[in-house]
SEBA-367601 format. One record per residue (C-alpha): residue in three letters; x, y, z. Coordinates in nm, 4 decimals, decimal comma. Layout:
// SEBA-367601
+------+----------+----------+----------+
| rest |        u |        v |        w |
+------+----------+----------+----------+
|  ala |        X |        Y |        Z |
...
+------+----------+----------+----------+
// end
This chain:
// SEBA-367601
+------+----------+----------+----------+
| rest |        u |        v |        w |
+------+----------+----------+----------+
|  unk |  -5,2750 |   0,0205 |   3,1525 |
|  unk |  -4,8986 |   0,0081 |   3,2694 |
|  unk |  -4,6469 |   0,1746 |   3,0862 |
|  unk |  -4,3956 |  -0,1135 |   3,0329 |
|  unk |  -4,6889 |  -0,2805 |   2,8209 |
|  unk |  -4,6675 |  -0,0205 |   2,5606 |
|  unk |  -4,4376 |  -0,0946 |   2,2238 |
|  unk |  -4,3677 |   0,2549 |   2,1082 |
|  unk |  -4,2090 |   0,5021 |   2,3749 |
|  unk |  -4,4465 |   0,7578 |   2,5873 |
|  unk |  -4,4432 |   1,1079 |   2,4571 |
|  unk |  -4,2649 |   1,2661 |   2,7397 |
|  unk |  -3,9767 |   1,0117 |   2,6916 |
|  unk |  -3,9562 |   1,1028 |   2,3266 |
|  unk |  -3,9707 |   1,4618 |   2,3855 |
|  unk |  -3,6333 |   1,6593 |   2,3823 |
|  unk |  -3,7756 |   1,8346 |   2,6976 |
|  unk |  -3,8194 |   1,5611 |   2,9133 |
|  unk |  -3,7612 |   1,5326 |   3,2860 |
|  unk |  -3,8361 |   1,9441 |   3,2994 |
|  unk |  -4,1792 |   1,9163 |   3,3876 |
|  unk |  -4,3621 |   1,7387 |   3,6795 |
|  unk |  -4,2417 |   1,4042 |   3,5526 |
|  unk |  -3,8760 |   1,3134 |   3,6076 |
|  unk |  -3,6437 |   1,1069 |   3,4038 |
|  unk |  -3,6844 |   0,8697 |   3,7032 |
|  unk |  -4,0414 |   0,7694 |   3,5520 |
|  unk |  -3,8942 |   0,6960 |   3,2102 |
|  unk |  -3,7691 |   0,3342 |   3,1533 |
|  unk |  -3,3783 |   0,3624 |   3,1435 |
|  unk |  -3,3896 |   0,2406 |   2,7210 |
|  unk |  -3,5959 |   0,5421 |   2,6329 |
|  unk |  -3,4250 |   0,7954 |   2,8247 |
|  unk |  -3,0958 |   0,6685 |   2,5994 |
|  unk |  -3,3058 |   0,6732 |   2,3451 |
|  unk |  -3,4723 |   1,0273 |   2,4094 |
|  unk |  -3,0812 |   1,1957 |   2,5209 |
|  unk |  -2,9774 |   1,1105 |   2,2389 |
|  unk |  -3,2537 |   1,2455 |   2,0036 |
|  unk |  -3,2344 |   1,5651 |   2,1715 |
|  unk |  -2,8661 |   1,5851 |   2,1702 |
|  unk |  -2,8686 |   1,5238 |   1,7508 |
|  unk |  -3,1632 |   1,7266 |   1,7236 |
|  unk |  -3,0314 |   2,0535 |   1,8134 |
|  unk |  -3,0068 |   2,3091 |   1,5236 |
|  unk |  -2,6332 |   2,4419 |   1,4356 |
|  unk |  -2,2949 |   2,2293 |   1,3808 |
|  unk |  -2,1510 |   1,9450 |   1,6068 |
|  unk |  -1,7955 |   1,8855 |   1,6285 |
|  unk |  -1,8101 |   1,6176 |   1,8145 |
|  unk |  -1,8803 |   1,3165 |   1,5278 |
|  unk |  -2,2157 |   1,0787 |   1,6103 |
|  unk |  -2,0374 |   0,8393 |   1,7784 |
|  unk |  -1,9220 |   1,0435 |   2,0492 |
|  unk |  -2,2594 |   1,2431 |   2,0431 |
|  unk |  -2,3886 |   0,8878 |   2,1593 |
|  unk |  -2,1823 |   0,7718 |   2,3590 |
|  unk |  -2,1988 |   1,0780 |   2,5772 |
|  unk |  -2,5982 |   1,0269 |   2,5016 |
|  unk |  -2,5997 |   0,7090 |   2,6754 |
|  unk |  -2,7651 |   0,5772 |   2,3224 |
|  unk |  -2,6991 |   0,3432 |   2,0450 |
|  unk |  -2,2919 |   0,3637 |   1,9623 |
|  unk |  -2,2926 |   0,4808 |   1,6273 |
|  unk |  -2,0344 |   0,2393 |   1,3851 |
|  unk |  -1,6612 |   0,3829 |   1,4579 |
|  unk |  -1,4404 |   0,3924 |   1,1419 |
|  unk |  -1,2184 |   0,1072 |   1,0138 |
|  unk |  -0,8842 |   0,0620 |   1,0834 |
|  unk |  -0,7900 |   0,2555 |   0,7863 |
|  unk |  -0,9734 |   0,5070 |   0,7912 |
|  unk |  -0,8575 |   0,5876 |   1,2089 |
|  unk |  -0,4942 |   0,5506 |   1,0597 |
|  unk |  -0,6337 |   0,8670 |   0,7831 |
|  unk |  -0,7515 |   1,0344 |   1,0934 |
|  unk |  -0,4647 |   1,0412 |   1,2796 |
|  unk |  -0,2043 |   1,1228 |   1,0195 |
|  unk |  -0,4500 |   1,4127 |   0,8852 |
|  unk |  -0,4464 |   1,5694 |   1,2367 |
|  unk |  -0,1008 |   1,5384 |   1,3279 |
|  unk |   0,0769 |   1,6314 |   0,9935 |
|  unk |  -0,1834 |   1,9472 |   0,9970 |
|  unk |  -0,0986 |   2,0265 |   1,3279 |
|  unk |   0,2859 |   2,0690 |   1,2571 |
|  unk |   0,1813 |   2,2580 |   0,9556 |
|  unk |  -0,0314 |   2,4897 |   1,2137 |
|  unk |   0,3273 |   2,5031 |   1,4178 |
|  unk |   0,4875 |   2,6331 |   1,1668 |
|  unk |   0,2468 |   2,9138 |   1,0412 |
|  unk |   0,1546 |   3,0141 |   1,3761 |
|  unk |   0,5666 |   3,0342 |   1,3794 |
|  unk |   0,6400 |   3,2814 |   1,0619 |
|  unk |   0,3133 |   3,4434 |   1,1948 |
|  unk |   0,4731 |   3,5320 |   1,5468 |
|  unk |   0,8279 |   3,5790 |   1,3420 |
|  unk |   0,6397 |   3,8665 |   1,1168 |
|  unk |   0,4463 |   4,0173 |   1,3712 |
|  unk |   0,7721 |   4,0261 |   1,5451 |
|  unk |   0,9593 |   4,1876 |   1,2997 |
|  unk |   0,7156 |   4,4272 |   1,2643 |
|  unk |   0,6859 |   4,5390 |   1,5621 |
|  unk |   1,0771 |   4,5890 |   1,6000 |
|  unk |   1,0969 |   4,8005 |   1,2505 |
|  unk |   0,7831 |   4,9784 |   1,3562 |
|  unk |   0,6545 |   4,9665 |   1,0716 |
|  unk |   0,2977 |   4,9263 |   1,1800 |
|  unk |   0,3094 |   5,1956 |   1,4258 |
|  unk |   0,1590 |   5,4768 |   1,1969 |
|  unk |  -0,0428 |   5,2264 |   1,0302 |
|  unk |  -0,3492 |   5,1547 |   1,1503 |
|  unk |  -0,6393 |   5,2548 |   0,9514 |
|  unk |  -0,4436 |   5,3739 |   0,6106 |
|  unk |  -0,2654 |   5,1789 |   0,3628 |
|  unk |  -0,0698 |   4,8643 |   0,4339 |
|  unk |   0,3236 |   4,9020 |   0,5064 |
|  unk |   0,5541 |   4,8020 |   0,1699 |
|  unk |   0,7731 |   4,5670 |   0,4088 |
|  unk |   0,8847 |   4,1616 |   0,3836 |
|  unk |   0,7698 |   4,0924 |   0,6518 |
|  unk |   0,4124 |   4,1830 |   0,5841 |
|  unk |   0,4372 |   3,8449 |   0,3690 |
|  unk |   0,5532 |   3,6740 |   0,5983 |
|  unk |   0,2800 |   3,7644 |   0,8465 |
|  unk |   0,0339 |   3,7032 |   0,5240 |
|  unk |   0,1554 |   3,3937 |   0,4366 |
|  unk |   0,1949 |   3,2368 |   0,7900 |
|  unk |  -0,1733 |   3,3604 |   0,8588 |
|  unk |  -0,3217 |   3,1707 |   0,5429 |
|  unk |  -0,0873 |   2,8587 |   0,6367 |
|  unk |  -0,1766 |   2,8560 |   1,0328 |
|  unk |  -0,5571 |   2,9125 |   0,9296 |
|  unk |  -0,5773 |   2,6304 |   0,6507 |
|  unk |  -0,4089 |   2,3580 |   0,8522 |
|  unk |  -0,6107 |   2,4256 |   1,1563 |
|  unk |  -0,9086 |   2,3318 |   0,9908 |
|  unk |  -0,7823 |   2,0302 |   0,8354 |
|  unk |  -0,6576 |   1,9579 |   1,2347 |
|  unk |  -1,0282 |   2,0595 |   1,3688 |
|  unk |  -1,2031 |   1,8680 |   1,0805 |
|  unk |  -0,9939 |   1,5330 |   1,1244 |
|  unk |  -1,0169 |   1,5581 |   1,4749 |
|  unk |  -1,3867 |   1,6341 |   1,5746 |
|  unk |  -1,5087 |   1,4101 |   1,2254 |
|  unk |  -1,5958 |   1,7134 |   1,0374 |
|  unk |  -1,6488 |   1,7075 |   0,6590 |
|  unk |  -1,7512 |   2,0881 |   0,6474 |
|  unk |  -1,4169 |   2,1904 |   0,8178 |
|  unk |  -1,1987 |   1,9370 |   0,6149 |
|  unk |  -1,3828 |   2,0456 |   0,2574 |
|  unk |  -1,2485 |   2,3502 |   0,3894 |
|  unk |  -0,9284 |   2,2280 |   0,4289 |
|  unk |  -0,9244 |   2,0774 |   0,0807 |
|  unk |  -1,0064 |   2,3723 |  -0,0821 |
|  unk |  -0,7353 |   2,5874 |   0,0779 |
|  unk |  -0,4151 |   2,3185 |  -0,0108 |
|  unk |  -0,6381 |   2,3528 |  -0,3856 |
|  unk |  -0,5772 |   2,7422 |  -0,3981 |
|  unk |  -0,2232 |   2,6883 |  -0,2545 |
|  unk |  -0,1161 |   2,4293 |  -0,5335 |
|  unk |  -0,2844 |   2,6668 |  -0,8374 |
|  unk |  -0,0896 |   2,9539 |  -0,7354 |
|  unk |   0,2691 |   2,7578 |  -0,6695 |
|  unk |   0,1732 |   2,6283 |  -0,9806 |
|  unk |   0,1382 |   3,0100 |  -1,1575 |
|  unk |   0,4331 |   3,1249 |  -1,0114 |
|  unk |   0,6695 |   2,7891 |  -1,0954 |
|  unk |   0,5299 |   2,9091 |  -1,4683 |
|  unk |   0,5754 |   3,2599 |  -1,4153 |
|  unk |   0,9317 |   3,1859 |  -1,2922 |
|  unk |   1,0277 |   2,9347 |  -1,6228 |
|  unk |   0,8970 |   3,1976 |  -1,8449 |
|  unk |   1,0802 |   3,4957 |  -1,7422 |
|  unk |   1,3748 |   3,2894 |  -1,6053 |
|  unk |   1,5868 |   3,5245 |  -1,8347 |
|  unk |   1,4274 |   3,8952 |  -1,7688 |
|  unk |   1,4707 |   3,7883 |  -1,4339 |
|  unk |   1,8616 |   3,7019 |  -1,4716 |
|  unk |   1,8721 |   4,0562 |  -1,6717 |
|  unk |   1,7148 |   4,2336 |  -1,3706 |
|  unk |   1,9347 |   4,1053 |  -1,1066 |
|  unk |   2,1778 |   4,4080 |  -1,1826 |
|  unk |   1,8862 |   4,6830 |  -1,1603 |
|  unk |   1,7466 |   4,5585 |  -0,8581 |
|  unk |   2,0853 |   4,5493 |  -0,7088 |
|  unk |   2,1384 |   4,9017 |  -0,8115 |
|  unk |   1,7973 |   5,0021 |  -0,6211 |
|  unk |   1,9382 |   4,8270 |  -0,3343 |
|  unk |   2,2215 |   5,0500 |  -0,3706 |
|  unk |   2,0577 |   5,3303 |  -0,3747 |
|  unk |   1,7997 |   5,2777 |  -0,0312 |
|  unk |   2,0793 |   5,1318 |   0,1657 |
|  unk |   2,0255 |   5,3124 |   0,4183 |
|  unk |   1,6327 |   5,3769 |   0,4193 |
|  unk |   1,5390 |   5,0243 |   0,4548 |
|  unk |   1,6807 |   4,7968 |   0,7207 |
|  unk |   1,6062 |   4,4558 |   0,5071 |
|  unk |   1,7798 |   4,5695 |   0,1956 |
|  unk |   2,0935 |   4,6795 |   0,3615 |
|  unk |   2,0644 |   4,3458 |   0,5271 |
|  unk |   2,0581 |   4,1459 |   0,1849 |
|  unk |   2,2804 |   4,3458 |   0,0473 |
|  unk |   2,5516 |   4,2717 |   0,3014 |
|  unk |   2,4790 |   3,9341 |   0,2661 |
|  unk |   2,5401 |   3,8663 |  -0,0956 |
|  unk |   2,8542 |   4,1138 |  -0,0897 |
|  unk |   2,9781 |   3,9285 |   0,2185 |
|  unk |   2,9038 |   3,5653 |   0,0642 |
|  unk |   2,9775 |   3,6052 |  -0,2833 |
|  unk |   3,3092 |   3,8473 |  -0,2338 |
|  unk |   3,1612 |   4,1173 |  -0,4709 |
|  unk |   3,0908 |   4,4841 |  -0,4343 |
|  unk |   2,8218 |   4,7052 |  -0,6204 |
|  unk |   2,5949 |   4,5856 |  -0,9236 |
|  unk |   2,8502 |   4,5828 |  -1,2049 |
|  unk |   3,1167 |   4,7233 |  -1,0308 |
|  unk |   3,2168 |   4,8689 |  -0,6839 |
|  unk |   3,1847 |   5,2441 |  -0,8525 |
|  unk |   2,8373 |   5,1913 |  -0,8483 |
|  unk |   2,8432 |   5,2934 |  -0,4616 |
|  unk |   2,8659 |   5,6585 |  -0,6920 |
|  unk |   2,4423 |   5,6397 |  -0,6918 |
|  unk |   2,4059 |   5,6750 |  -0,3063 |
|  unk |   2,3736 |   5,9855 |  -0,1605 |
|  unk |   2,5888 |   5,8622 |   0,1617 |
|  unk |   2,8963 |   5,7303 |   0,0222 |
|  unk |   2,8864 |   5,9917 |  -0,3362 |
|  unk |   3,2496 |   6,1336 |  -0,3475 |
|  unk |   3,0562 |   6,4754 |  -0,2997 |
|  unk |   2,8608 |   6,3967 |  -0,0575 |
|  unk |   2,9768 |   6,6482 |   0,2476 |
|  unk |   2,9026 |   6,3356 |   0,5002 |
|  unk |   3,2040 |   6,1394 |   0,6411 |
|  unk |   3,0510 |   5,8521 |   0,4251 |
|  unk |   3,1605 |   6,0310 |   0,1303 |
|  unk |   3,3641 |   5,8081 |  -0,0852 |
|  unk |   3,3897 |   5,5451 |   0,1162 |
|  unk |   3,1812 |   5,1910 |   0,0549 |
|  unk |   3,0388 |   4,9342 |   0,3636 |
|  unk |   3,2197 |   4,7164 |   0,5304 |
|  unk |   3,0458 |   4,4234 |   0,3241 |
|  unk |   3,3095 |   4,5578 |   0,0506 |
|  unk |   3,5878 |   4,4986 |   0,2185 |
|  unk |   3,8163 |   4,1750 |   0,1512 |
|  unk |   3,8628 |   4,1509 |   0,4957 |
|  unk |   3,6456 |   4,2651 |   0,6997 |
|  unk |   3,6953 |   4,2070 |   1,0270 |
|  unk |   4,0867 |   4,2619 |   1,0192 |
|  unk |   4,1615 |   3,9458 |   1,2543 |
|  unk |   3,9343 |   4,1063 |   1,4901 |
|  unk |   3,6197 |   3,9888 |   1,6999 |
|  unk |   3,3781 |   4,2354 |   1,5516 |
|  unk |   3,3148 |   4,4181 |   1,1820 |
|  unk |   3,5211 |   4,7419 |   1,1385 |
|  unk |   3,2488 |   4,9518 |   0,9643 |
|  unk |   3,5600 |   5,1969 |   0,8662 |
|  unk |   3,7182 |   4,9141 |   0,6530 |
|  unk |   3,6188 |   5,0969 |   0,3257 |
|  unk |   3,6565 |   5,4448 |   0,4595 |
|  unk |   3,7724 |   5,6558 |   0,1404 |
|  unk |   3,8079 |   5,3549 |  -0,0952 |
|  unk |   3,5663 |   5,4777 |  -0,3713 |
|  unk |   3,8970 |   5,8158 |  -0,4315 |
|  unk |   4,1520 |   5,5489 |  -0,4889 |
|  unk |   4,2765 |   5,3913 |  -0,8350 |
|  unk |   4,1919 |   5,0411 |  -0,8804 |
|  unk |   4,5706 |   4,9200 |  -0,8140 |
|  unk |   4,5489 |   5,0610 |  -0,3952 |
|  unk |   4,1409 |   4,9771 |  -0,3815 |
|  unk |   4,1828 |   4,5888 |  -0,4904 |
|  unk |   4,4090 |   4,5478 |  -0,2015 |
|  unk |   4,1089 |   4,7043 |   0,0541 |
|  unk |   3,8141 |   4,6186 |  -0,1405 |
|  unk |   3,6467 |   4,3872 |  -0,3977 |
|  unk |   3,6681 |   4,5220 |  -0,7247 |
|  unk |   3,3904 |   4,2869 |  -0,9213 |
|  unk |   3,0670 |   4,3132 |  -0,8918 |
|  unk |   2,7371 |   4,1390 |  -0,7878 |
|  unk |   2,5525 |   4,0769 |  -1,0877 |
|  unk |   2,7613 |   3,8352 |  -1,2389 |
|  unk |   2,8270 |   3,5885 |  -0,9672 |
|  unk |   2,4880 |   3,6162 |  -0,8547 |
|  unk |   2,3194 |   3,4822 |  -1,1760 |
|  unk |   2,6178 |   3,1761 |  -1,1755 |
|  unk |   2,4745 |   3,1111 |  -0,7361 |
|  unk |   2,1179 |   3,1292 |  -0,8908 |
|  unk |   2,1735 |   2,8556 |  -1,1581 |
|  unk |   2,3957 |   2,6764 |  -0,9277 |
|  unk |   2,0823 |   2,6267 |  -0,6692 |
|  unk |   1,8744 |   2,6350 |  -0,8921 |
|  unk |   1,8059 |   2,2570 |  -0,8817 |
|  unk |   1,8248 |   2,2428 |  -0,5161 |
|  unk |   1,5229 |   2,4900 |  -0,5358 |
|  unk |   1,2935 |   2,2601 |  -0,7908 |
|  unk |   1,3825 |   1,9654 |  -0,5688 |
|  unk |   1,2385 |   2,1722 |  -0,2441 |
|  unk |   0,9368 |   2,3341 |  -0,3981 |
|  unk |   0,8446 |   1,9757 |  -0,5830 |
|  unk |   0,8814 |   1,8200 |  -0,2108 |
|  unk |   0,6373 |   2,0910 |  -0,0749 |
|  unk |   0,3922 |   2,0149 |  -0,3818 |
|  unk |   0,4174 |   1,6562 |  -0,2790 |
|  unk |   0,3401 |   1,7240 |   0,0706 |
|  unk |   0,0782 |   1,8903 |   0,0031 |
|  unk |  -0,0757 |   1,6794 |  -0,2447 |
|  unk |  -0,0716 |   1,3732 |  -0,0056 |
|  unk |  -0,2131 |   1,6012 |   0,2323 |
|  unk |  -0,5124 |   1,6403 |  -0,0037 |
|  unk |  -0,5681 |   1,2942 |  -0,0554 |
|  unk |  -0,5253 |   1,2228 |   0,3111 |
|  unk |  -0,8337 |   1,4503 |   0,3713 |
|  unk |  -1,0102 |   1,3716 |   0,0468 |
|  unk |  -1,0308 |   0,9663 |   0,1315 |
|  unk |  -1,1301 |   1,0601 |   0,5315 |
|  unk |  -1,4378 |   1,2512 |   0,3668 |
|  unk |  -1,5694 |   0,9168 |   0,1761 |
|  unk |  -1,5052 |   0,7896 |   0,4811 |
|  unk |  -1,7326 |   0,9762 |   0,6637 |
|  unk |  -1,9811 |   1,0125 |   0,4163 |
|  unk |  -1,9798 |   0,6395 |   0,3964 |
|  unk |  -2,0457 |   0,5938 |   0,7405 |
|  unk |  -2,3045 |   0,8463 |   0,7797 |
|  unk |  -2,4795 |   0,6154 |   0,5084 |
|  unk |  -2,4022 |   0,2862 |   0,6758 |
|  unk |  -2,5408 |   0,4690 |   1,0213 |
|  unk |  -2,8916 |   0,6061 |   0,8627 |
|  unk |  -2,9530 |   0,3002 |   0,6473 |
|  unk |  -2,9069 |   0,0509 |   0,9693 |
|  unk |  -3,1591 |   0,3403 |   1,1196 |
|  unk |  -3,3946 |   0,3205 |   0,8545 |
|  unk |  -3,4272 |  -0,0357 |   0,8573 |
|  unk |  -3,4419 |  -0,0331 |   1,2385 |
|  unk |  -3,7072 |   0,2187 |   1,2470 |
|  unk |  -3,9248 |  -0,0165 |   0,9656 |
|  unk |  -3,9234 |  -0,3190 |   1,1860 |
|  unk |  -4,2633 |  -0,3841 |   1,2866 |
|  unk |  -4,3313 |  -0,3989 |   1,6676 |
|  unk |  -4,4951 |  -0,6999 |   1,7749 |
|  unk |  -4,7020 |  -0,6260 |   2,1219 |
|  unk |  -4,8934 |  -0,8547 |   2,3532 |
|  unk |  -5,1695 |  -0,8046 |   2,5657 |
|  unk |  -5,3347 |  -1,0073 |   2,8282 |
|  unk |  -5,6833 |  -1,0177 |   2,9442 |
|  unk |  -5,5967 |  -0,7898 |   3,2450 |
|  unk |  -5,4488 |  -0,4682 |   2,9453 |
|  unk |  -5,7644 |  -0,5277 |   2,7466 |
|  unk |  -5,9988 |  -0,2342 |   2,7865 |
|  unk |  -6,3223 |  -0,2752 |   3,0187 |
|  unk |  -6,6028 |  -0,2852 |   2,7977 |
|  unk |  -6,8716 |  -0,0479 |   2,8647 |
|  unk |  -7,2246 |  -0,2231 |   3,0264 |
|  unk |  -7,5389 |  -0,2235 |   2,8031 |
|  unk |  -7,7708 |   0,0093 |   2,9815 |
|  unk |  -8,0600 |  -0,1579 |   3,1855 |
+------+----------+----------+----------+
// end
């Protein structure tokens, strides 16, 4: 009996081991070793990336059906807006790590409690960011509805809590306002033990003119620039205070407010600013305050086309995964019709004499 007569393929061919035993591929017509690749290939336990069409073509079997034009166009913008999105998290990740590392803040660290610093949340938050929009990149790129599922549930948890803290924000707006002046006070007061809030405190005093919490007397509650402090700080205030600063020169003069806090108000408005931060801060808060809503409603946005992006490139896949195993299905029912001449027919046996 030859083998081309036969309808269904020969159980080597079939076999995901074939060609390893005496038998090559080479005695396998060409359509079943296609046919058998390409079973073994799908038939290997644990996740592909690769989607089934590319799993056959590299199979040398049936192409499975690509996806529309539409649903390519979903692909594409999924992966590349996700992969700027990875950018920029793997960005503030490198940024935080960065800052860490400067500060040394992580240098005593390791193995006991987690240091109280900004830039922990920065590191934090770029790590969730980096790791949420690499799996929507992965998933649209390799056709994987586990990874982008993934994907969808991260943006999911990232739009609930935006959402808590926008209400957190409009319900307290006004113990918030009230608490401007205390925090600035603590600011006041660690100065110089923390690097970031001497940083932001320069920065509003330098930006908004101002000097202290209610008042530049409140320089009194540091332990550097108290009037009895036996430093050379004492009763002076930072150069942030000073009107000017600089004094038409290239660099700061840290020695600007040297002794200010021991003069009356008349000879310390002419070196310092006399008002201070609490007020104007609250009046740059509801000033930007609309600029803020318009960003964070733009990131919301983002993210919810982002959702819907990866949310319509999942029915995609699911619907093409149907289309494939119903074609199969059908394919696999078709009867197969087989002829045989007189020469396939077995011998019959002879009637003993």
């Amino acid at each position: 009996m030859s083998l081309s007569s036969v309808g269904a393929p020969a159980p080597l061919c079939s076999s995901p081991w074939y060609g390893q035993g005496p038998l090559g591929l080479a005695e396998c017509p060409a359509g079943w070793q296609g046919r058998a690749t390409h079973r073994a290939l799908v038939s290997k336990p644990g996740p592909h990336c690769c989607g089934p069409s590319t799993v056959s073509a590299l199979s040398g079997g049936d192409q499975a059906p690509s996806l529309p034009w539409g649903s390519s166009c979903l692909k594409c913008l999924t992966f590349l807006s996700n992969f700027l999105f990875s950018l920029l998290g793997l960005l503030a990740l490198a940024i935080g790590l960065w800052g860490l590392a400067v500060k040394g803040s992580l240098g005593d660290s390791w193995g006991g409690p987690l240091p109280a610093d900004p830039m922990l949340g920065l590191v934090l938050g770029g790590l969730a960011v980096s790791a949420v929009s690499l799996a929507g990149c992965l998933g649209a790129l390799c056709e994987n509805a586990c990874l982008l599922r993934c994907f969808s549930g991260g943006l999911l948890a990232f739009l609930v809590l935006e959402a808590l803290a926008g209400a957190l924000v409009v319900a307290f707006w006004g113990p918030l306002q009230d608490g401007l002046e205390h925090a600035l006070r603590v600011a006041i007061t660690h100065y110089q033990d923390d690097p970031d809030l001497r940083f932001l405190m320069d920065q509003v005093q330098l930006g908004l003119q101002c000097c202290g919490a209610a008042s530049y007397q409140d320089w009194q509650r540091n332990l550097y620039f108290n009037c009895s402090s036996p430093g050379i700080q004492a009763c002076s205030l930072p150069a942030s205070c000073c009107i000017d600063p600089r004094e038409d020169g290239a660099s700061i003069n840290d020695q600007c407010g040297s002794g200010a806090l021991g003069l009356d108000e008349d000879a310390a408005q002419r070196v310092v600013h006399l008002e201070g931060c609490g007020t104007p801060l609250r009046g740059w808060l509801r000033r930007n305050m609309r600029a803020v809503g318009g960003w964070a409603i733009a990131v919301v946005v983002v993210q919810g086309a982002e959702l819907l992006l990866a949310t319509r490139l999942v029915r995609a896949l699911a619907a093409r995964k149907g289309a494939a195993e119903s074609s199969g299905a059908g394919g696999a029912a078709a009867p197969v019709h087989t002829s045989r001449g007189p020469r396939d027919l077995p011998a019959s046996k002879s009637a003993p004499e």
